[in-house]
N, C-alpha and C positions, 0 to 999 in steps of 0.2 A: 341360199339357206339350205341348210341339211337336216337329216331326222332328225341328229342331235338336237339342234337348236328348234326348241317347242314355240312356238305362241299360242298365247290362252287368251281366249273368248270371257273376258269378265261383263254377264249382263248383256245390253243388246249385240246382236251381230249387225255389224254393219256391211255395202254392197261389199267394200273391197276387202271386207273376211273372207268374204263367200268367191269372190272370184281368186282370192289368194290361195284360198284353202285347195282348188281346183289344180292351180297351179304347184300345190305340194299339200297332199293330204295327210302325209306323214308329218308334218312337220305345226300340224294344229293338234293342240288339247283343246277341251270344251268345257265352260264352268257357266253354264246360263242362271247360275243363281243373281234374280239382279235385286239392286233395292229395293224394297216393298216400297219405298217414297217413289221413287223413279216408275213404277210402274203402277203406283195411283196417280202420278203424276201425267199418265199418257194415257192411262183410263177417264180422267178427267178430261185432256183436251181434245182427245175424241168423240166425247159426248158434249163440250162447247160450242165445237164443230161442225153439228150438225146442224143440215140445213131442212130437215123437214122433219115433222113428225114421227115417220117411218124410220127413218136412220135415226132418232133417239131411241125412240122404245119399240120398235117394230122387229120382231123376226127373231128377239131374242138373241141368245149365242148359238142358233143351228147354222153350222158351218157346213157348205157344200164342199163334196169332193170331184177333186175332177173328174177323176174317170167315168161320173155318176153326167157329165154336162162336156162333151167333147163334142166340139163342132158348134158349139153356140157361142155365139159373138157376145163380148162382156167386156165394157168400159173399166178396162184397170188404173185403176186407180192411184195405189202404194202397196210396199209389201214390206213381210216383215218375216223374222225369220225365228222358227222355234227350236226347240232341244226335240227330235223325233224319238219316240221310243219303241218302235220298230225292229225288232229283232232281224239279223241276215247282213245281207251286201250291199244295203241302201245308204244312203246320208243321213249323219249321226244330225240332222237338222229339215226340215221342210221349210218350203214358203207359203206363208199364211195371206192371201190378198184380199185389199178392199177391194168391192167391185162393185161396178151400176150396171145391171141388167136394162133392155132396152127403153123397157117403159120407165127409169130412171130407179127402181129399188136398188136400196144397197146390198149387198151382199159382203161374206167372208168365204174364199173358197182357200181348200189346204191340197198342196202338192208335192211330191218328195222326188219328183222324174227329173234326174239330172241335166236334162237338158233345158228342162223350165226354170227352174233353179236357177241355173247358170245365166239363161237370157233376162230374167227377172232381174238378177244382181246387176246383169248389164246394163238393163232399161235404166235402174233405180241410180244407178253411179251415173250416168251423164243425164239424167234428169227428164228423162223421156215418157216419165207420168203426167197425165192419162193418157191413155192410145186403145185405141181396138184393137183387141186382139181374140183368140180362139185358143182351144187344146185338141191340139188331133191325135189322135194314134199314128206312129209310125209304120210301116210293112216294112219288116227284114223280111232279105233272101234267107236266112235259113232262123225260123225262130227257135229258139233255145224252149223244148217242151216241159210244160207248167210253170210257163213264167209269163205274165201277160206283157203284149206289145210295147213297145217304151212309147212316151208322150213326148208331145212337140210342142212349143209357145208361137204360134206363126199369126199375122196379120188376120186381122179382119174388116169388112170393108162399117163402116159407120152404117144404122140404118137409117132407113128413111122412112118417112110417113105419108100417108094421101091426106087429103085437105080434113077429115074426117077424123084424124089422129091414130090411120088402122098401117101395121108397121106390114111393107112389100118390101 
């Protein structure tokens, strides 16, 4: 494929946009207008979905940010991918995840670090949701000043609990 030849994102992104898009960034337009039907349509099955209380009406739409929760371990769930509107040299989209914190709360955290991104699309195309995982900070050898550290999508071990239900 060449810049010439565009593909357009109509509505949701799916993984293999996102790992395509990677593969040729020139070569993506982006049009995330989707159906108002199709996306009551997933507004719905998200909230049929739910399996407790808490993940129907709990916690609202506050979305956690990564860089606000690195290093803490969080059952991913599924992701999803939005129109980012972020000014500069980031991706013209981030990923939006479901997540269970350890004592089982769901969460939505939002990420735009290309390398989460990228592994996220990965997980999400060979079907490798749920999994533990983590967001670390990366250390470069020479970081680029006023720009914070790039983020990682890396393993995390499951926790555990004592007979008491206290998580070590």
């Amino acid at each position: 494929m060449t810049s010439k030849d565009l593909v357009t994102i109509d509505g949701t992104m799916t993984p293999a946009d996102v790992i395509g898009y990677f593969g040729n960034p020139d070569g993506f337009t982006f049009n995330f207008a989707e159906d108002p039907e199709a996306v009551s349509a997933r507004i719905e099955a998200r909230l049929l979905s739910a399996t407790s209380l808490d993940e129907l009406v709990g916690g609202g739409d506050d979305v956690l940010k990564a860089r606000d929760n690195l290093g803490k371990p969080f059952q991913f769930i599924s992701v999803e991918w939005r129109p980012s509107d972020m000014e500069g040299d980031g991706l013209p989209f981030y990923a939006l995840f479901k997540l269970s914190d350890a004592q089982g709360n769901i969460h939505l955290m939002s990420c735009g670090a290309r390398n989460v991104v990228l592994k996220a699309a990965k997980i999400a195309q060979e079907g490798w949701f749920p999994c533990w995982l983590r967001i670390v900070e990366v250390q470069v050898k020479n970081p680029v000043k006023g720009r914070s550290a790039p983020l990682d999508l890396v393993s995390a071990p499951e926790p555990t609990f004592d007979s008491e239900g206290k998580e070590f």
